[in-house]
Backbone as ProteinMPNN parsed JSONL, in Angstrom:
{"seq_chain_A": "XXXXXXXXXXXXXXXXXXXXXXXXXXXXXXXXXXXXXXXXXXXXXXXXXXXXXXXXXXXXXXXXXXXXXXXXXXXXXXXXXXXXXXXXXXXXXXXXXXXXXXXXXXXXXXXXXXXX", "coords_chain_A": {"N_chain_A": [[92.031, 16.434, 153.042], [95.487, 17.49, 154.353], [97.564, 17.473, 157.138], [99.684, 18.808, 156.386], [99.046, 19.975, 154.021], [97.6, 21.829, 155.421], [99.544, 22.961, 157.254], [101.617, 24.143, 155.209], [99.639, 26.379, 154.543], [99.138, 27.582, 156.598], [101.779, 28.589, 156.756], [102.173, 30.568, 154.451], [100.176, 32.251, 155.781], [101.375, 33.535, 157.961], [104.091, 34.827, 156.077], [102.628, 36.494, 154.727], [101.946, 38.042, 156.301], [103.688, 39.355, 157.686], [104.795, 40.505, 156.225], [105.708, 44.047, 155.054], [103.054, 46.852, 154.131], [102.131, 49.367, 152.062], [99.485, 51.761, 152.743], [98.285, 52.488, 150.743], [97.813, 50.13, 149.668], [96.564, 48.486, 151.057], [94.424, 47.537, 151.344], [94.04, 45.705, 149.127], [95.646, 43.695, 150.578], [94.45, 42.511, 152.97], [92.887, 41.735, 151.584], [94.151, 39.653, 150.478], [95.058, 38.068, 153.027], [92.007, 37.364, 154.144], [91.324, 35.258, 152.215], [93.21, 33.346, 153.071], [93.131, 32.575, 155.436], [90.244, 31.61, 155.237], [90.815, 29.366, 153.743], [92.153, 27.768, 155.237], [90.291, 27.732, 156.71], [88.565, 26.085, 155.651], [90.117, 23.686, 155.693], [90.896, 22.985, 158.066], [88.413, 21.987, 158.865], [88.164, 19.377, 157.512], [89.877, 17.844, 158.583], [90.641, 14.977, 160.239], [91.397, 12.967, 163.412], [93.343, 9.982, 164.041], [96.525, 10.935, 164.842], [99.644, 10.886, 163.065], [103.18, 10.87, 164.535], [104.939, 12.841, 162.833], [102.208, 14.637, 162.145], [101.738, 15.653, 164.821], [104.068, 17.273, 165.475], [103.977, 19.028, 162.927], [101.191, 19.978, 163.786], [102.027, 21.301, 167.043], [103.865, 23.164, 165.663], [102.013, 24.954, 164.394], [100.657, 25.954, 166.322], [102.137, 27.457, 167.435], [102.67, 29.1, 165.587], [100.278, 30.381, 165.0], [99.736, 31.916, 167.332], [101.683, 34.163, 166.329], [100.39, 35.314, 164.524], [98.101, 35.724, 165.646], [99.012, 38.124, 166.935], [99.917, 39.938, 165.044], [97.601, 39.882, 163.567], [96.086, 42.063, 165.709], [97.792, 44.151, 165.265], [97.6, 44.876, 163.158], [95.268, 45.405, 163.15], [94.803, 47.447, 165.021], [96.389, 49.323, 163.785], [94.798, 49.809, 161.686], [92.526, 51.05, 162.873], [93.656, 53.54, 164.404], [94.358, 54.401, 161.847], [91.291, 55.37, 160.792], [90.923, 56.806, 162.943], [92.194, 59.303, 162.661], [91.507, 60.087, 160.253], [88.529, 60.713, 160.9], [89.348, 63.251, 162.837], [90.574, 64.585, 160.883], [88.148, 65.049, 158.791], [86.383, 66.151, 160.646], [87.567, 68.796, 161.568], [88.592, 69.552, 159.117], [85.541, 70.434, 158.598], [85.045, 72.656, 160.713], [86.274, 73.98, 159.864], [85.445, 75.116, 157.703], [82.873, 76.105, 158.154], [82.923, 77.74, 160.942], [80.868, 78.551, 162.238], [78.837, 77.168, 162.761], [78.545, 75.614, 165.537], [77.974, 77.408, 167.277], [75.151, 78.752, 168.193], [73.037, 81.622, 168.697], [70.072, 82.615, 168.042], [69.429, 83.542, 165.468], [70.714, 86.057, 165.782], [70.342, 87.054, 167.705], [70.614, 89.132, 170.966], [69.79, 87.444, 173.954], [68.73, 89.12, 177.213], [69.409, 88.037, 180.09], [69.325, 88.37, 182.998], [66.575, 89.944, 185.517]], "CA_chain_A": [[93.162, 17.327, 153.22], [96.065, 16.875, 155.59], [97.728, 18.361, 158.438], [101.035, 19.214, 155.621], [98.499, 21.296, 153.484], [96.745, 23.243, 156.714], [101.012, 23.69, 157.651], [101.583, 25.025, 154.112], [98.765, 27.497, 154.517], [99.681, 28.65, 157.868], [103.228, 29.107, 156.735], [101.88, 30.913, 153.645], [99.487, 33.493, 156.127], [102.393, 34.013, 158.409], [105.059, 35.255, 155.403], [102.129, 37.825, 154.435], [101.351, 39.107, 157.433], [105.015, 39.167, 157.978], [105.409, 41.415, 154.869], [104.943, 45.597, 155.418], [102.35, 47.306, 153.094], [101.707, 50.921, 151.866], [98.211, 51.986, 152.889], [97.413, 52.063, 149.475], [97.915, 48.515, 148.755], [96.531, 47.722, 152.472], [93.13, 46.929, 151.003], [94.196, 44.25, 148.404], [96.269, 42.669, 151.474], [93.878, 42.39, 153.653], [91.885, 40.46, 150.684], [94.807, 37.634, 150.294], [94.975, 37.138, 154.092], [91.048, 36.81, 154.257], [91.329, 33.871, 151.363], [94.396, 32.295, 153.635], [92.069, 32.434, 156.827], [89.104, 30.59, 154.814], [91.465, 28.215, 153.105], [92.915, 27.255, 156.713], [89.086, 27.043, 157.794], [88.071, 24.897, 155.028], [91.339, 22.729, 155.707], [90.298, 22.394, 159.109], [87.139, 21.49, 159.004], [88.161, 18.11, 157.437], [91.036, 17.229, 159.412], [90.604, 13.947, 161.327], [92.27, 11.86, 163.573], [94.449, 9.87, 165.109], [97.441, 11.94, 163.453], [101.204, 10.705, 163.273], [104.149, 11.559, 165.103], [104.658, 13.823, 162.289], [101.489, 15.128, 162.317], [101.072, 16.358, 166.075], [104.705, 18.098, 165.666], [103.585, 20.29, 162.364], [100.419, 20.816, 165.07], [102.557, 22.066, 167.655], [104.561, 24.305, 165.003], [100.94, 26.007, 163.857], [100.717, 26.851, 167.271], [103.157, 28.925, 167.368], [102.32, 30.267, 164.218], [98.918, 30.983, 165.528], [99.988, 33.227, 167.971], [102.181, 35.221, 165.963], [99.393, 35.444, 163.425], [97.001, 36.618, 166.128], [99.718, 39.207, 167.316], [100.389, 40.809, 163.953], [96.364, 40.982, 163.417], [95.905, 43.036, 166.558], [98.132, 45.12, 165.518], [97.323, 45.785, 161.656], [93.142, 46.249, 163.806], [94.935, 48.727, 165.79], [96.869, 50.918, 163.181], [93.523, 50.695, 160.623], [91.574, 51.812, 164.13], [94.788, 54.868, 164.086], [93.691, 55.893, 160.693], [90.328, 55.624, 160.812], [90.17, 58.097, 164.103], [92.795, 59.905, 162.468], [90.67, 60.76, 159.044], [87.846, 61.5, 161.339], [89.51, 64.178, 163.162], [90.288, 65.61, 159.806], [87.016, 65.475, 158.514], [85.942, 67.135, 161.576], [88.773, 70.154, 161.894], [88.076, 70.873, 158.129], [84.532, 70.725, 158.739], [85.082, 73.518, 161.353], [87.143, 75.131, 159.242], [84.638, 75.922, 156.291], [81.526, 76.388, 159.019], [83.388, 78.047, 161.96], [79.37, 79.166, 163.316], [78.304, 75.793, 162.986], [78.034, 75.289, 167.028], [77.147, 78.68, 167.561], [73.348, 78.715, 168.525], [72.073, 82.305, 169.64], [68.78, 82.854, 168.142], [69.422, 84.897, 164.766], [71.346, 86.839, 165.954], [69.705, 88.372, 168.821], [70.677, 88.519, 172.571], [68.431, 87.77, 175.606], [69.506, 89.883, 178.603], [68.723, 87.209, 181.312], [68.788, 88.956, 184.168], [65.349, 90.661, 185.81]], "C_chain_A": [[94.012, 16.838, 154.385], [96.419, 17.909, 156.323], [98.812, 19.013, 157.744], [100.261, 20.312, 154.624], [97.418, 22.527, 154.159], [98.865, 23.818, 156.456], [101.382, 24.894, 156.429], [100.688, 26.608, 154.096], [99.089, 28.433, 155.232], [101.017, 29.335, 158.179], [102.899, 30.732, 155.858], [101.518, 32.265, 154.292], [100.653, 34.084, 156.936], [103.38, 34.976, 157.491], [103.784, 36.684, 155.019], [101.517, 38.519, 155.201], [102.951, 39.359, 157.941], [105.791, 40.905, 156.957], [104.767, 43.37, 155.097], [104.212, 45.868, 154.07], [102.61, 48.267, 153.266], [100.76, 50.837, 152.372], [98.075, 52.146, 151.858], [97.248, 51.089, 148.981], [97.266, 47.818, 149.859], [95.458, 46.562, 152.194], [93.62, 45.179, 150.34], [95.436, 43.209, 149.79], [95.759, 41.821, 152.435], [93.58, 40.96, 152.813], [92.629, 39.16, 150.836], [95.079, 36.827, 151.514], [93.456, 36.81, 154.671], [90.964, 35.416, 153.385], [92.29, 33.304, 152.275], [93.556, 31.753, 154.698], [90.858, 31.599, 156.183], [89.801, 29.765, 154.247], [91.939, 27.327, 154.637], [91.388, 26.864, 157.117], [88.485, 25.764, 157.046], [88.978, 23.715, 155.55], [91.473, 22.128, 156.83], [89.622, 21.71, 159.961], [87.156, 19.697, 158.426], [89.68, 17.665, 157.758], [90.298, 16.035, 160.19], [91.945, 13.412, 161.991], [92.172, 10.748, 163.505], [95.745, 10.713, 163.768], [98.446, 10.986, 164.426], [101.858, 11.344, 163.993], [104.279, 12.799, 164.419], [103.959, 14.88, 162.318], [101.385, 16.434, 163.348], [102.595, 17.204, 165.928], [104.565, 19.357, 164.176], [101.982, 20.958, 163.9], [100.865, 21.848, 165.871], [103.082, 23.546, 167.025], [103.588, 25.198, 164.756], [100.393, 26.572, 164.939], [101.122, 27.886, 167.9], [103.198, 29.798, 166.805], [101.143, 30.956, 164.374], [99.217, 32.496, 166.195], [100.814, 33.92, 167.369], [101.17, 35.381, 165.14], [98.503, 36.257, 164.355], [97.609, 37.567, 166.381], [99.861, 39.869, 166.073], [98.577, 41.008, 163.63], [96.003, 42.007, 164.298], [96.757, 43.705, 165.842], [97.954, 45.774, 164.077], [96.06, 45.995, 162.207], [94.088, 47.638, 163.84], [95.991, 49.93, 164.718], [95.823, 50.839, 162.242], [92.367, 51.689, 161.813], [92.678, 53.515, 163.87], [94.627, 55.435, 163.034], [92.891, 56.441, 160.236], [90.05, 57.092, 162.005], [91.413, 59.431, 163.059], [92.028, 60.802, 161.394], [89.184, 61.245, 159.778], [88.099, 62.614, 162.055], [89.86, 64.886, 162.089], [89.34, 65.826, 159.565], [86.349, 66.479, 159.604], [86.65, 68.588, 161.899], [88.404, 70.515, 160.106], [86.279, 71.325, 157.987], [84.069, 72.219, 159.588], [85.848, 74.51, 160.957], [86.43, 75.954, 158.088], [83.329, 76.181, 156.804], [82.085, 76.552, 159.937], [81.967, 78.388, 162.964], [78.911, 78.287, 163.949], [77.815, 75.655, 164.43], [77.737, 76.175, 167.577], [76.271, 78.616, 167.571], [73.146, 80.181, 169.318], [71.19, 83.467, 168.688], [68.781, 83.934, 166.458], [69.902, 85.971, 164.895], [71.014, 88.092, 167.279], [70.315, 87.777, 170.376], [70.015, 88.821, 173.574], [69.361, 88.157, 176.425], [68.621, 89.015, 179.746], [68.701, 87.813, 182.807], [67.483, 90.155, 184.611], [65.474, 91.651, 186.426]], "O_chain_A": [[93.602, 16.045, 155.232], [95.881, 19.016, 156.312], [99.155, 20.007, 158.384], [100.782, 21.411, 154.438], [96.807, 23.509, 153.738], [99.305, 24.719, 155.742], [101.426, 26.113, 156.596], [101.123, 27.685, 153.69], [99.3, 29.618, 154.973], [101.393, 30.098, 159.069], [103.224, 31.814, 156.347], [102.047, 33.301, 153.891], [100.965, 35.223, 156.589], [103.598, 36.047, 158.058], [104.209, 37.838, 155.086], [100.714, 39.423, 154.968], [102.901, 39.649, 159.136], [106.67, 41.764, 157.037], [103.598, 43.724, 155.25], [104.568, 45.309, 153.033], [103.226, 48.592, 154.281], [100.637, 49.683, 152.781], [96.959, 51.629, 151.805], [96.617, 50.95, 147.934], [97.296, 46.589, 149.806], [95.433, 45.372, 152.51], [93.569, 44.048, 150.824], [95.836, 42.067, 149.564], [96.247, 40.746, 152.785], [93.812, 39.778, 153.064], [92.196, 38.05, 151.145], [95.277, 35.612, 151.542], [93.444, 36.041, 155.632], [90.491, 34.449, 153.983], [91.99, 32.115, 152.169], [93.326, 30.547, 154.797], [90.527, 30.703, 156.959], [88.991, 28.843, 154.156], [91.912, 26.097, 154.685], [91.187, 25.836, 157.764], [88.054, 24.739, 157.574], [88.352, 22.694, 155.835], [91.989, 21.015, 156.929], [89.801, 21.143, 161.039], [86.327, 18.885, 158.837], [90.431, 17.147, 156.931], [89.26, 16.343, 160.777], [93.08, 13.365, 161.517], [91.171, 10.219, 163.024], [95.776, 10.913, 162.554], [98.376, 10.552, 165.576], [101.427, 12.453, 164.311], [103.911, 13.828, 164.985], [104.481, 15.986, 162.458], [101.128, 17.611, 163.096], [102.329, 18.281, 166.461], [105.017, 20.488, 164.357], [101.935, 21.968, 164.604], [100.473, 23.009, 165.75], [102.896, 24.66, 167.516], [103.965, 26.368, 164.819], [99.69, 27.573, 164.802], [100.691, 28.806, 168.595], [103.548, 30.951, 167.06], [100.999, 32.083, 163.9], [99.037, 33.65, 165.805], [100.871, 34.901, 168.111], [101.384, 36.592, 165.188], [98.135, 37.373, 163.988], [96.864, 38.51, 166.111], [99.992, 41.021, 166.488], [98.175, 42.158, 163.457], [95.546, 43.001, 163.733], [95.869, 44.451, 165.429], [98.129, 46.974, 163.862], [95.543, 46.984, 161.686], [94.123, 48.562, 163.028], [96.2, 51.115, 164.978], [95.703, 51.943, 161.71], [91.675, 52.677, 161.57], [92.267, 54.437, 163.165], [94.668, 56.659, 162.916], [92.961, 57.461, 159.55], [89.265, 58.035, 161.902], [90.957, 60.573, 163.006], [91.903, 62.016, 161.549], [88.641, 62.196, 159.217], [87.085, 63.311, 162.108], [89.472, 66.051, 162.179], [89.036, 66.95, 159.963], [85.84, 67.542, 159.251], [86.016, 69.411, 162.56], [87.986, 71.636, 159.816], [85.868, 72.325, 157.398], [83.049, 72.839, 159.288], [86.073, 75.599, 161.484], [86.72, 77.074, 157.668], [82.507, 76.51, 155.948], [82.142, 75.446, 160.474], [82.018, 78.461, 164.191], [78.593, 78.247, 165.138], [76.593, 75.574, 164.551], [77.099, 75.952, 168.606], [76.025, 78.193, 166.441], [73.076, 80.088, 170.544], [71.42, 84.671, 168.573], [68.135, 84.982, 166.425], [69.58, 86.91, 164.168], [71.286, 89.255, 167.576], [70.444, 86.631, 170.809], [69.681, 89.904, 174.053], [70.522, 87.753, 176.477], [67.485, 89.267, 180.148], [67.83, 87.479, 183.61], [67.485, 91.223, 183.998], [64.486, 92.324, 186.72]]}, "name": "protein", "num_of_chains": 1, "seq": "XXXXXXXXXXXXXXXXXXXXXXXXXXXXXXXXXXXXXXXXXXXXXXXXXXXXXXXXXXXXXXXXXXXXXXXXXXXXXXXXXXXXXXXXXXXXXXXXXXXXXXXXXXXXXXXXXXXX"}
């Protein structure tokens, strides 16, 4: 493989991480930038040198692309982290909504008079 079909790839993960989703479609998006990320690792893994002039300036360019690539995954982590806490505070507020006793604890219903 060369350093023109890693570039291709890394152009490729960039444009779809580039692209907004629904949350209903988030899932299958995820999937085609996990295949881009193992296609880039396979593509990696047999890279050699000495590389061309050419070469070392697509390099440079996937550097750049790197870091926007790592900046747009932080931030699709951090809004699936935002809807994950988000669906657990629902689950928890209707949970308290159809068992309001739930954390109530005193004894069957009886009350100790603690003072002697």
């Amino acid at each position: 493989m060369s350093v023109q079909a890693l570039y291709k790839v890394t152009k490729q993960l960039v444009e779809l991480l580039e692209k907004s989703v629904p949350k209903q479609e988030r899932d299958d998006h995820i999937v085609q930038i996990e295949k881009h990320l193992e296609a880039r690792e396979l593509i990696m893994e047999q890279l050699k040198p000495p590389y061309t002039d050419e070469e070392m300036r697509l390099g440079r360019a996937m550097i750049e692309a790197q870091k926007l690539i790592n900046e747009k995954l932080k931030t699709m982590k951090s809004q699936i982290q935002l809807d994950i806490n988000q669906l657990n505070k629902t689950k928890e507020s209707n949970n308290k909504y159809t068992n309001p006793y739930q954390s109530v604890s005193n004894g069957d219903g009886m009350f100790f008079d603690r003072k002697k």
